[in-house]
PAZA-755819 format. One record per residue (C-alpha): x, y, z; residue number from 1; residue in three letters. Coordinates in steps of 0.1 Angstrom, whole numbers, always signed. Last residue first. Example, Ala and Ser with C-alpha at 12.3 -4.5 7.8 and 13.67 -1.06 7.14 Angstrom:
BEGIN
px,py,pz,i,aa
+137,-11,+71,2,SER
+123,-45,+78,1,ALA
END
This chain:
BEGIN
px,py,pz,i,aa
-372,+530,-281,670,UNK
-350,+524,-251,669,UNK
-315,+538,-253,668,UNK
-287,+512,-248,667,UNK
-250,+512,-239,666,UNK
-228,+486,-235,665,UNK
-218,+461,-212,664,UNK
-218,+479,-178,663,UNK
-199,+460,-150,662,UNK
-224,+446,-124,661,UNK
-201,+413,-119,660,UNK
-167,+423,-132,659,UNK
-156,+419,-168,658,UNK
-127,+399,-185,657,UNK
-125,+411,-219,656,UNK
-118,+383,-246,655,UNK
-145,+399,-269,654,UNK
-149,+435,-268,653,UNK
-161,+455,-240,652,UNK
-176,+491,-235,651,UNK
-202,+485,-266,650,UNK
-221,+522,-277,649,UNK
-255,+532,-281,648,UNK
-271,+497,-292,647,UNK
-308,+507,-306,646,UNK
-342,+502,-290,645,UNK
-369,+476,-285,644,UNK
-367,+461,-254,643,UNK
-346,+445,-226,642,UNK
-320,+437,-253,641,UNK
-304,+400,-248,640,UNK
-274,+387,-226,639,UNK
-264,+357,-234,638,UNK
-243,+334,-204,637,UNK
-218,+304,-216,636,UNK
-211,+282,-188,635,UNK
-175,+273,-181,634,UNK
-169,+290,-147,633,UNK
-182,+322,-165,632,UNK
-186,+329,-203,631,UNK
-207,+359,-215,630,UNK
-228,+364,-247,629,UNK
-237,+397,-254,628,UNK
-269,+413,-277,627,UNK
-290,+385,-280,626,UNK
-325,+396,-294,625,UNK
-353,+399,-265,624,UNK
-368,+430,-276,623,UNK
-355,+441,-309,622,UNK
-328,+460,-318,621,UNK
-313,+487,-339,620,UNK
-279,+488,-344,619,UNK
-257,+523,-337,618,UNK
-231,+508,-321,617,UNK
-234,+467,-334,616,UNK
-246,+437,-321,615,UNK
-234,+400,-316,614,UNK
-203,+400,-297,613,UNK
-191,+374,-287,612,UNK
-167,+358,-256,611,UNK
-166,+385,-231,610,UNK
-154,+367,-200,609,UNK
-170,+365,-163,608,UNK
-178,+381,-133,607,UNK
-217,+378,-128,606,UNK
-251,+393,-145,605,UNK
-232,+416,-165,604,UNK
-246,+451,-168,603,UNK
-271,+464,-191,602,UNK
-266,+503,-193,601,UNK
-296,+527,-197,600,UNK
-295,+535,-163,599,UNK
-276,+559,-145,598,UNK
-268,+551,-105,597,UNK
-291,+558,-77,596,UNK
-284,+585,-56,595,UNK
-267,+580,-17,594,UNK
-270,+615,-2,593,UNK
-287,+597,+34,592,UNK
-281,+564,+31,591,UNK
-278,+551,+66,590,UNK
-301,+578,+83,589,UNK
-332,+563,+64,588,UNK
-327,+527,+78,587,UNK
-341,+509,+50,586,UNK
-337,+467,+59,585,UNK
-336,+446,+33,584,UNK
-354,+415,+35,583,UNK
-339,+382,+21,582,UNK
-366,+351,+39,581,UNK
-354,+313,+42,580,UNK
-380,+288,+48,579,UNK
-382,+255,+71,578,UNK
-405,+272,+90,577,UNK
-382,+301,+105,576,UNK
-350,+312,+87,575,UNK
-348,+351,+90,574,UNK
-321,+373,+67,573,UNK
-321,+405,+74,572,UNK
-300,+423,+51,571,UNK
-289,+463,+57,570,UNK
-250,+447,+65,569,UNK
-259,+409,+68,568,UNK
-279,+400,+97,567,UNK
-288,+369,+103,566,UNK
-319,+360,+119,565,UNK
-330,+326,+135,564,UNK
-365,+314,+142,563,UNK
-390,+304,+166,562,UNK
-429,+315,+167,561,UNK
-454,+311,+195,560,UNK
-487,+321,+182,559,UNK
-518,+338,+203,558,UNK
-509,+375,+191,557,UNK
-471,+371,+182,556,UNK
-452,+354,+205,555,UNK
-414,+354,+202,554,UNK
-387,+327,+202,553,UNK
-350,+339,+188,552,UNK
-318,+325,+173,551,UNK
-289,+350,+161,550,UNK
-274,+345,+201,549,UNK
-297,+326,+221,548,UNK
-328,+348,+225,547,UNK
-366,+339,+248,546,UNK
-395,+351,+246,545,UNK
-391,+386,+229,544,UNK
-436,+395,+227,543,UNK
-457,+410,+201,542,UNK
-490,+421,+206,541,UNK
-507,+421,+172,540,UNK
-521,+447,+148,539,UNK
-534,+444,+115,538,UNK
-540,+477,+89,537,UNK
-512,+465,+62,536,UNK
-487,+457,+92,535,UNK
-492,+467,+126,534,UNK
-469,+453,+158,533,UNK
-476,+461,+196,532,UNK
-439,+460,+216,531,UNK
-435,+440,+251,530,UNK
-434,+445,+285,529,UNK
-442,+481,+294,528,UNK
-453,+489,+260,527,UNK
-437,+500,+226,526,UNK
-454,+504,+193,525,UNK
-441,+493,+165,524,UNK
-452,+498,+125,523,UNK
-437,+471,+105,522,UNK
-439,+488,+70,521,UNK
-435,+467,+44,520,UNK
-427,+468,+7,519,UNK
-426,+441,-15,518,UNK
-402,+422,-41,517,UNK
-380,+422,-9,516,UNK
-388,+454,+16,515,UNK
-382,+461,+47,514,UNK
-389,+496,+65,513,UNK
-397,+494,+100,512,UNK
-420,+524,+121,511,UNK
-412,+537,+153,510,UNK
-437,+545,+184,509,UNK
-430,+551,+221,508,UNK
-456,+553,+243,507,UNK
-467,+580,+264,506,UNK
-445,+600,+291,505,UNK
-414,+594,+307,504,UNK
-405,+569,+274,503,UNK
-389,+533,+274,502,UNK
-384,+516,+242,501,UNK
-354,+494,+248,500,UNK
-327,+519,+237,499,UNK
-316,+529,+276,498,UNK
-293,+558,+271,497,UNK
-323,+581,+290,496,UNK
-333,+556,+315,495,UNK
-295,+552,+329,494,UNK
-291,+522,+340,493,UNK
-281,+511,+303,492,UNK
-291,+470,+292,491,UNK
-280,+486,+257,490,UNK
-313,+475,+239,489,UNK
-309,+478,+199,488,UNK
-306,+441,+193,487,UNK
-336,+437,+207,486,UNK
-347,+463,+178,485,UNK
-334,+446,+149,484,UNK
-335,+408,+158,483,UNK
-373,+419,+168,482,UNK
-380,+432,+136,481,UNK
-365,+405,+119,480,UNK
-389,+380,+137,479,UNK
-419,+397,+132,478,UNK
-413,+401,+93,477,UNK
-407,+363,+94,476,UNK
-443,+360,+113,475,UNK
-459,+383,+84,474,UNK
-453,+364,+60,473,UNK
-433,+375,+37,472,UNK
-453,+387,+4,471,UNK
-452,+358,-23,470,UNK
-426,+357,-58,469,UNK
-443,+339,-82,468,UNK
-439,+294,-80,467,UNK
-405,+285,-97,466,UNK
-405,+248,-92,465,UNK
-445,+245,-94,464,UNK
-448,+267,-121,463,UNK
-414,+249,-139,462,UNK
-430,+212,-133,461,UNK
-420,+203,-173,460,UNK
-388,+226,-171,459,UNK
-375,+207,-141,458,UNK
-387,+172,-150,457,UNK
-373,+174,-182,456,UNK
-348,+144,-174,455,UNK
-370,+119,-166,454,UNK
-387,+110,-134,453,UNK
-429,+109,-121,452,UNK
-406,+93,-89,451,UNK
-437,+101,-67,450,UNK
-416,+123,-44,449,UNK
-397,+140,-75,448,UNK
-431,+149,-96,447,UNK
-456,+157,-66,446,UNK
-427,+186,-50,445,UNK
-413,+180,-16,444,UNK
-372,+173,-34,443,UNK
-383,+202,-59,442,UNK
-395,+224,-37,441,UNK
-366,+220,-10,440,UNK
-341,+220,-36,439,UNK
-353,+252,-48,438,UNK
-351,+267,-14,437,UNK
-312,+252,-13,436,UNK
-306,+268,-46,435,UNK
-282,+292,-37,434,UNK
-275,+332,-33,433,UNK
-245,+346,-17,432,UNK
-237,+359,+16,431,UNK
-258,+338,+40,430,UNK
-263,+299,+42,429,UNK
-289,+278,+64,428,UNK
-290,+241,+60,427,UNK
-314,+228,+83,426,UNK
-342,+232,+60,425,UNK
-326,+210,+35,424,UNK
-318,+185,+62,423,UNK
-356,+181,+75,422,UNK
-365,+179,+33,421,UNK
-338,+152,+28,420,UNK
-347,+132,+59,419,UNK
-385,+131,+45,418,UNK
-371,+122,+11,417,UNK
-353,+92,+25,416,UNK
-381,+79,+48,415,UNK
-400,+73,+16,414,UNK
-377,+62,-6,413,UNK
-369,+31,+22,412,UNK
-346,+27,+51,411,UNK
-334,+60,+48,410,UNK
-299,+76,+38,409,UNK
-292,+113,+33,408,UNK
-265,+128,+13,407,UNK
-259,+169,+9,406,UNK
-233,+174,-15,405,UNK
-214,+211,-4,404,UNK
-207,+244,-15,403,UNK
-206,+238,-54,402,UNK
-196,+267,-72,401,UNK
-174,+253,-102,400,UNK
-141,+271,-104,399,UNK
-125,+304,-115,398,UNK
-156,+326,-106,397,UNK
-148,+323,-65,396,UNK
-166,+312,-41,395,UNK
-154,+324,-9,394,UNK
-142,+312,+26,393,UNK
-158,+328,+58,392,UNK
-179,+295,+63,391,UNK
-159,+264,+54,390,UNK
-158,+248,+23,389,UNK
-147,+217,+4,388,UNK
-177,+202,+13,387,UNK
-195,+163,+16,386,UNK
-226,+161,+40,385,UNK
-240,+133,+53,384,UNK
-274,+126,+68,383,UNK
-291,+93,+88,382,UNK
-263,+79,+88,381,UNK
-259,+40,+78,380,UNK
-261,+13,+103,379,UNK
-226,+1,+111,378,UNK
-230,+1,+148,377,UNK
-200,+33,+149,376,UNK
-223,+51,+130,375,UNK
-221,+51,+92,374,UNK
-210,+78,+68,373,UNK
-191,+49,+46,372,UNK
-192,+16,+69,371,UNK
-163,+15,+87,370,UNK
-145,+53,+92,369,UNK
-158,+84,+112,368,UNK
-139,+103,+90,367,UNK
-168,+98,+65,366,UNK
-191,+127,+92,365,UNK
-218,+115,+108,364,UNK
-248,+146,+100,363,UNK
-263,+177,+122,362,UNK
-277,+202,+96,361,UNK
-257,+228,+85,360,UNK
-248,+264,+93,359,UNK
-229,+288,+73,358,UNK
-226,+323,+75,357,UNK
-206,+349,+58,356,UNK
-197,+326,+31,355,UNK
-184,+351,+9,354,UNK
-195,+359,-30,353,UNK
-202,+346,-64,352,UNK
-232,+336,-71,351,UNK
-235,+313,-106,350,UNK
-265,+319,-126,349,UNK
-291,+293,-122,348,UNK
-318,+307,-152,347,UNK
-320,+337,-126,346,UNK
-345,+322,-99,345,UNK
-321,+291,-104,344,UNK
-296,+318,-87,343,UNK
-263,+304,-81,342,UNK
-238,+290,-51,341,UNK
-246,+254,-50,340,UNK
-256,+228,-27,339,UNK
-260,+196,-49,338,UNK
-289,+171,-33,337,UNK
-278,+133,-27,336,UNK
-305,+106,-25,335,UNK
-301,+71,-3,334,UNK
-323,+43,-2,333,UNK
-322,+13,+19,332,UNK
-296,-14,+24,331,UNK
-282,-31,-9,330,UNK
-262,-60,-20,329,UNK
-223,-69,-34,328,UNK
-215,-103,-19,327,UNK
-225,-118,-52,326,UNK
-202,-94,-74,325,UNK
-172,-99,-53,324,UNK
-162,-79,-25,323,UNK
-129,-61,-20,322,UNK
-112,-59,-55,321,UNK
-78,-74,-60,320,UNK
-49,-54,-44,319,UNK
-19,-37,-69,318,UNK
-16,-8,-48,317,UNK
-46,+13,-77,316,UNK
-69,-19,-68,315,UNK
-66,-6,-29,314,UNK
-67,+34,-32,313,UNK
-95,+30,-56,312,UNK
-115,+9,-31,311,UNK
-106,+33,-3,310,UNK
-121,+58,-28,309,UNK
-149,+40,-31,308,UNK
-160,+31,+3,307,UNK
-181,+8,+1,306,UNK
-218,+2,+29,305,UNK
-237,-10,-5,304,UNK
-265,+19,+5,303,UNK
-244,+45,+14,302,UNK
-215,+40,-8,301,UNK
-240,+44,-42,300,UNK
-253,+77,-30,299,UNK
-218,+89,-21,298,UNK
-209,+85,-61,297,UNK
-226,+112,-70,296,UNK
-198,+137,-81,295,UNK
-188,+108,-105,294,UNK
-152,+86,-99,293,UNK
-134,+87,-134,292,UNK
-133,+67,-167,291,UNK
-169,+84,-177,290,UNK
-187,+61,-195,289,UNK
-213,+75,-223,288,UNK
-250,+72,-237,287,UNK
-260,+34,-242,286,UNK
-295,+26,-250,285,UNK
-323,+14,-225,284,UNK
-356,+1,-231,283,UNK
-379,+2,-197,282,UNK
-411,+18,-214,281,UNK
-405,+53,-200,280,UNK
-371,+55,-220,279,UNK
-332,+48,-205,278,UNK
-306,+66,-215,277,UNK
-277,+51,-200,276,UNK
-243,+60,-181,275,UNK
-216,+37,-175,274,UNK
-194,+52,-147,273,UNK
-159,+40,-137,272,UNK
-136,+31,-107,271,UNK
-110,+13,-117,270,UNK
-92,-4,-140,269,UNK
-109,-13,-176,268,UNK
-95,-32,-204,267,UNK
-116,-17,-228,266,UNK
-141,-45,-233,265,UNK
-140,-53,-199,264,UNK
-153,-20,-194,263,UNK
-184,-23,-216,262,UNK
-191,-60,-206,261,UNK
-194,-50,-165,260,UNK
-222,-19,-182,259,UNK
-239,-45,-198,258,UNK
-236,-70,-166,257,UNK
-255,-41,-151,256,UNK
-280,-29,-174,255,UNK
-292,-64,-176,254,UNK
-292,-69,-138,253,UNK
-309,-38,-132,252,UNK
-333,-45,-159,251,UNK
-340,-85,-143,250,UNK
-343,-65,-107,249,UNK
-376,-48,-114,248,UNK
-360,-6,-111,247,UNK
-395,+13,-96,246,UNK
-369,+37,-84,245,UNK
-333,+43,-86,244,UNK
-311,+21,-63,243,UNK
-298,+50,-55,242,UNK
-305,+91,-59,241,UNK
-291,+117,-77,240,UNK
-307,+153,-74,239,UNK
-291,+182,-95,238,UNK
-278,+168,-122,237,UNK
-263,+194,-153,236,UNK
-280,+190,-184,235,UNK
-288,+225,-184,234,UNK
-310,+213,-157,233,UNK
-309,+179,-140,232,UNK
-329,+153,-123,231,UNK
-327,+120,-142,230,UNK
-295,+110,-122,229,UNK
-308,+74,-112,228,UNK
-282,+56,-93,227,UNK
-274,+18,-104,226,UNK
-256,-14,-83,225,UNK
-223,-19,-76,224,UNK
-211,-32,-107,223,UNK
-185,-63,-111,222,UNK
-152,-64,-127,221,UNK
-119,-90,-116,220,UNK
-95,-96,-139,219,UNK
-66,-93,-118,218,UNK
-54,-59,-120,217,UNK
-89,-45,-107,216,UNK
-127,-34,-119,215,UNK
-151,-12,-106,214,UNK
-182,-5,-122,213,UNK
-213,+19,-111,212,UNK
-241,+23,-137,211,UNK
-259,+50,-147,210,UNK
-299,+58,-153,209,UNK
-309,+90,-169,208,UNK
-346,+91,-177,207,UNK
-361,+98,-208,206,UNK
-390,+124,-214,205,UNK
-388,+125,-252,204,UNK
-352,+110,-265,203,UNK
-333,+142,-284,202,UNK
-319,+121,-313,201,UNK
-279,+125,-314,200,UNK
-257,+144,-331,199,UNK
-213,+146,-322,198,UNK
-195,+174,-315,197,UNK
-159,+183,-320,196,UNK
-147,+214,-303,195,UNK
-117,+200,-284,194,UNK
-97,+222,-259,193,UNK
-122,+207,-228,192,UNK
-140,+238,-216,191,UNK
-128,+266,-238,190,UNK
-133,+246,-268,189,UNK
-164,+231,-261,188,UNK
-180,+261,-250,187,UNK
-173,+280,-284,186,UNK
-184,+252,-296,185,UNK
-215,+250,-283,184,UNK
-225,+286,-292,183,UNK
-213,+279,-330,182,UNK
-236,+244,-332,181,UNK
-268,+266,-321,180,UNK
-263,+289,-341,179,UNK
-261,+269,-370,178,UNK
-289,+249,-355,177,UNK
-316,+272,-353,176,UNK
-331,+268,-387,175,UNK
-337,+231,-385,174,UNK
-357,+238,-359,173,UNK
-359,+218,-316,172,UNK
-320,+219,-306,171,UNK
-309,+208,-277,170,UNK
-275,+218,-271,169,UNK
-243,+205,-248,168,UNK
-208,+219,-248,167,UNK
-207,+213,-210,166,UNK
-233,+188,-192,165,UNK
-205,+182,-170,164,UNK
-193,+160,-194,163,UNK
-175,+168,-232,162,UNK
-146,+152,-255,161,UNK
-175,+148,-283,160,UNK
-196,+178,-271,159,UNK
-230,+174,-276,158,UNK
-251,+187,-298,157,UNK
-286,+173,-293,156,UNK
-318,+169,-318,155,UNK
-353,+174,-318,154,UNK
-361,+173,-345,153,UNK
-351,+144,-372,152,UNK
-319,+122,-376,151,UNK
-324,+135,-412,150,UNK
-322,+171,-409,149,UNK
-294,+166,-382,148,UNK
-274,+148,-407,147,UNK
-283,+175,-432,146,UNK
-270,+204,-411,145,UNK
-239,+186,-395,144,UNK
-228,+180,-433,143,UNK
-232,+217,-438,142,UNK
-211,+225,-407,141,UNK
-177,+204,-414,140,UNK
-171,+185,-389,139,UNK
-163,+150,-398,138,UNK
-152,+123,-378,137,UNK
-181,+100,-376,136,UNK
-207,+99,-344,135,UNK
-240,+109,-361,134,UNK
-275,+100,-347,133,UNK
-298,+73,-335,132,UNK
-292,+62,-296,131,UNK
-273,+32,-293,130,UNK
-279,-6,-284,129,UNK
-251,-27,-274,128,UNK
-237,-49,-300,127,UNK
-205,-47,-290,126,UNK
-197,-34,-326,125,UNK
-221,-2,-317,124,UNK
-203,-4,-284,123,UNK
-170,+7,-296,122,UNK
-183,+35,-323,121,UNK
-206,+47,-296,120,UNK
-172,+49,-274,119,UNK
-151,+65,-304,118,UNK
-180,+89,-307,117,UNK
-183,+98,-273,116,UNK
-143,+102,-272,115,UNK
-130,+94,-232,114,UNK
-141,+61,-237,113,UNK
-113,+43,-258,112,UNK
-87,+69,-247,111,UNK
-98,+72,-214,110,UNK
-92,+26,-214,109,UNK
-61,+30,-233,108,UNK
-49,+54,-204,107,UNK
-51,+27,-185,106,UNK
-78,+38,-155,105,UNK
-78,+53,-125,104,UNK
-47,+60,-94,103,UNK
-26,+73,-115,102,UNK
+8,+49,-99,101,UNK
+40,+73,-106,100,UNK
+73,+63,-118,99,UNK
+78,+95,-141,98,UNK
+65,+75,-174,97,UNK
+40,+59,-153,96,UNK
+26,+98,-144,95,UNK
+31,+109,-183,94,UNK
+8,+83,-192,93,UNK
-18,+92,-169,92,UNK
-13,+127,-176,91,UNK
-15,+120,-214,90,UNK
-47,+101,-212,89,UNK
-66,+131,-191,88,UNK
-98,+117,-175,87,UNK
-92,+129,-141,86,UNK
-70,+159,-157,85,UNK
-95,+185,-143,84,UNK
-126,+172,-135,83,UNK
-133,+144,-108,82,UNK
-103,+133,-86,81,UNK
-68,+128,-94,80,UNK
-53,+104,-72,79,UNK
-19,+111,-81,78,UNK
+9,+78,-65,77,UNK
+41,+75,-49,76,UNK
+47,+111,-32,75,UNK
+81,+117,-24,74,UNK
+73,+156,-18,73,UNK
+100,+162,-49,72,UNK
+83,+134,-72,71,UNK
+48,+143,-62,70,UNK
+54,+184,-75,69,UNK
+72,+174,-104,68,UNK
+39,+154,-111,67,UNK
+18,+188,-107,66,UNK
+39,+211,-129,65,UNK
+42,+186,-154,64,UNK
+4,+184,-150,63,UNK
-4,+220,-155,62,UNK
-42,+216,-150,61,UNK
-49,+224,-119,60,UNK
-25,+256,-123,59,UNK
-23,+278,-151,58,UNK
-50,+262,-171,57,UNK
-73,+262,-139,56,UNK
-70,+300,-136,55,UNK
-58,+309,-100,54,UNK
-22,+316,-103,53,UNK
+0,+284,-101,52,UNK
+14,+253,-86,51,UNK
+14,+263,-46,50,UNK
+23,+231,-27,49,UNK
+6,+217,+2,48,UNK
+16,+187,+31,47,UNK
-8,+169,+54,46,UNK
-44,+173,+42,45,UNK
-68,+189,+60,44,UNK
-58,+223,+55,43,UNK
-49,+228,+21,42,UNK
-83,+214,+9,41,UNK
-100,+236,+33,40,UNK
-87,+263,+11,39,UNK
-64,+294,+22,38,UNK
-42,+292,-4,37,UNK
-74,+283,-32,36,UNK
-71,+316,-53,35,UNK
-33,+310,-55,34,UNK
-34,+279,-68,33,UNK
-37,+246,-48,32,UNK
-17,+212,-45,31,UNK
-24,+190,-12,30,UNK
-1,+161,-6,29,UNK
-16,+134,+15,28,UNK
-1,+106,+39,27,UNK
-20,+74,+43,26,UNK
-25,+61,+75,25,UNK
-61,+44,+57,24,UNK
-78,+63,+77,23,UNK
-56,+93,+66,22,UNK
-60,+81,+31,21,UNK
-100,+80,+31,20,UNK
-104,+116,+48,19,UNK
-77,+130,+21,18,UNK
-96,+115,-3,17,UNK
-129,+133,+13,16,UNK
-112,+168,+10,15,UNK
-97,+165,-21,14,UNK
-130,+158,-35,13,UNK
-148,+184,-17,12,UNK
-131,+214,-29,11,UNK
-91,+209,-48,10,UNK
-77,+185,-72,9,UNK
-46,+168,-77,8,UNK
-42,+150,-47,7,UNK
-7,+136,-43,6,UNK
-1,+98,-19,5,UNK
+20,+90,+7,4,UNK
+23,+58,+21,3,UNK
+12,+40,-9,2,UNK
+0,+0,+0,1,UNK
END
């Protein structure tokens, strides 16, 4: 076994094989770039080496930088995580060339998979059924055009050396996909170096099923079991889950051994994914395998009671595979939820900020060791959580912004997706915008809970998922108010430097300004005691029970309430219910002179590249045409004219980085 091993990666994944390898008395070498020197990642493991400023290509992905790095700590093996260069052929061959065990696959094996159309090619001669479409070699845009026009509409660009759901396009006209194929890419390019895209027929409603392989030196393969991964948006996942529902074992056992054939057929080592596209009716066809551990794989762990990355740490020594295929079984039902920094209010744009505050549900921790997030008894935890941050650290636009995986485990599907929704109202987060309240609907929502999958399920449940914005209730606007003026009370003894409300004569009255997509006036009136509250015409007496720090109990009128309330500069933000509230608090002395700033400039929605262009000073446009298209953390971004009117002047041209709120251009309003 290694006794010291290199992690080339950063966030969460570093930060659970670290875990693994110091159980396994394992030493770790952390790498990070300059944006990352003050990373969890750095922390927990037991050595770190800067390799570069804080763009990816000048750091996490310099792998002669990153191997010279393991030859001088005396490292003996690169586990290199998800992303990156996990599924880089060269690296891997350049890491035996230097002496060093990569812990994954033969490069043969990337090489065979790591090319959708090489891999379709591969199983099309395997005899494993494929999805209709186009896979060859040649690029050229007109031939695209008339393969799509004969696959039929809908279609889907993908990117041949893709993942991530980068470099992907649906496309539903004929007309719209030269377009189309330019946008992807661009994306492809400046994602994975390699714009070559392959066709395929757009299944309706499919779900995304994927199978879990592992294989060693000695000949040994077996798959642990499927997660369904159907939940996703811009083909992204959002919610995996395992085993995946209403599965009859014969189809689990035939997408299994198909997925155990695929990486035999490559000469497979490792830990590996064999992902499917699988129709209402049960039929299943082939989509990709990705020669890497997933994001997800912490679904599969919990209910087989592995753990993975020991598993990798073992067959990459030399050691034959833990379990066999019959000893494999499953406990229960797991689901993982992605915490990440973005809007989905905002078509998911990435957030980019501080974690001023984080606070997350009570879970068992990997470190803990035997069964993977299990208690000491074996029995799998109830929650886990898997981060590569810590509050006060920042998300930054130079990487994906993922704050955490949130894992629960339940006897049954049922018990799972109540854990979930207890955990996702646990997890409490101020500074930037997530999705956790999205999650919550989505995870509580008719579709998910009655496993109603496929992968449109977040565009085909969007008034559900993205329900119109709803006045505060009145309880959270209780809450804050309280957090503001019990806050306010100096415990003075001397009445007149006491700000809890006394007055020598009458009662003393002050009105609250908040506002979100509403305004409200909380109108207080103080008495010996307690306050009296109106909003909109009601009153209520309104009572501090009880405070602990940011977490307060009140009674309002006959209700008992309990809550906690960050505050955040002139941001309240009050979690009661399950629910997170974002009111901004107006104190009129605090901005006094401030004036609002010009408009008639659209500013970029978040710090990111210039990458086209697609208007002219002087043009006239209509409502809705793209204007800009912006790049950030891999993503491409259009911006499009808020109405009709002409294009003033552009402040950017293409390759400019731009800061979040930056003005773009400027635009007069027909």
């Amino acid at each position: 076994m290694f006794t010291k091993i290199l992690i080339a990666n950063r966030g969460e994944i570093a930060c659970r094989v670290a875990a693994t390898a110091r159980r396994m008395g394992i030493r770790t070498v952390a790498v990070y770039s300059e944006a990352d020197a003050g990373a969890k990642h750095v922390a927990v493991c037991d050595e770190a080496v800067l390799i570069g400023p804080a763009a990816a290509k000048e750091s996490y992905l310099k792998g002669d930088v990153i191997i010279a790095v393991a030859l001088a700590a005396g490292a003996q093996a690169i586990h290199p995580g998800y992303g990156f260069l996990s599924e880089n052929a060269d690296f891997a061959d350049a890491c035996a060339a230097a002496g060093l065990v990569f812990i994954g696959p033969p490069a043969s094996s990337m090489r065979a998979m790591g090319s959708k159309s090489a891999a379709k090619t591969l199983m099309e001669k395997a005899n494993v059924p494929l999805v209709p479409g186009y896979h060859g070699e040649s690029q050229d845009p007109d031939l695209l055009q008339r393969e799509a026009d004969r696959i039929g509409y809908p279609v889907l660009l993908k990117a041949s050396a893709g993942g991530g759901g980068k470099g992907m396009r649906v496309v539903d006209r004929s007309e719209d996909l030269a377009a189309a194929l330019a946008s992807c890419k661009r994306e492809a390019i400046s994602s994975f170096g390699d714009d070559k895209v392959l066709l395929e027929k757009y299944l309706q409603r499919p779900r995304h099923i994927e199978i879990q392989v592992f294989a060693d030196t000695q000949g040994n393969c077996v798959y642990l079991h499927e997660r369904d991964c159907s939940v996703q948006r811009r083909h992204q996942k959002v919610l995996e889950e395992a085993p995946a529902p209403n599965m009859p074992p014969e189809r689990r056992a035939a997408m299994g051994e198909a997925a155990v054939a695929a990486a035999k057929a490559v000469g497979y080592v490792g830990a590996g994914t064999v992902e499917f596209i699988a129709n209402q009716d049960g039929s299943f066809y082939f989509m990709e395998m990705n020669t890497r551990l997933q994001v997800e794989h912490p679904v599969t762990e919990m209910i087989t009671g592995t753990d993975l990355v020991e598993w990798q740490l073992r067959v990459a020594a030399g050691q034959p595979l833990p379990l066999r295929q019959d000893q494999l079984t499953m406990h229960g039902h797991a689901i993982e939820a992605r915490i990440y920094a973005e809007n989905p209010e905002k078509g998911f744009l990435p957030s980019i900020g501080t974690l001023r505050h984080m606070d997350t549900p009570d879970a068992v921790h990997f470190e803990l060791g035997g069964m993977a997030g299990s208690t000491a008894g074996g029995v799998p935890a109830s929650v886990r959580i898997d981060s590569g941050v810590r509050e006060g650290d920042a998300i930054s636009p130079f990487y994906d912004p993922m704050i955490a995986k949130l894992i629960v485990w339940g006897a049954d599907r049922t018990q799972a997706l109540a854990r979930m929704g207890q955990a996702l109202a646990e997890f409490q987060i101020v500074g930037l915008a997530t999705n956790i309240a999205f999650l919550k609907r989505l995870v509580e929502g008719q579709a998910f809970s009655s496993a109603d999958l496929d992968t449109g399920l977040i565009e085909r449940n969007g008034d559900t998922l993205f329900p119109p914005v709803t006045p505060t209730p009145v309880g959270a606007l209780a809450l804050a108010a309280m957090a503001l003026v019990g806050g306010e009370h100096t415990g003075a003894s001397d009445p007149w430097a006491n700000a809890s409300g006394w007055r020598l004569n009458g009662n003393y009255q002050r009105t609250l300004a908040f506002s979100d997509e509403h305004a409200y006036d909380v109108a207080l009136t103080y008495r010996a005691g307690g306050w009296r509250m109106e909003v909109d015409g009601v009153a209520s007496d309104l009572t501090l029970a009880a405070r602990d720090g940011a977490t307060l109990s009140i009674r309002l009128g006959a209700s008992a309430m309990h809550g906690t309330v960050r505050r955040d500069g002139d941001l309240f933000h009050v979690f009661t219910g399950g629910r997170h509230y974002t009111l901004t608090y107006h104190d009129p002395m605090a901005h006094a002179g401030e004036v609002e700033a010009v408009g008639g400039r659209l500013t970029a929605p978040m710090p990111g590249k210039v990458v086209a262009i697609l208007a002219q000073a002087g043009q006239d446009v209509r409502k809705g045409e793209p204007l800009v298209i912006m790049e950030a953390m891999k993503m491409e971004h259009t911006i499009g004219a808020p109405s009709d009117g002409v294009v003033e002047e552009l402040l950017y041209a293409v390759g400019d980085q731009v800061a979040d709120g930056a003005p773009l251009l400027a635009f007069k309003a027909a």
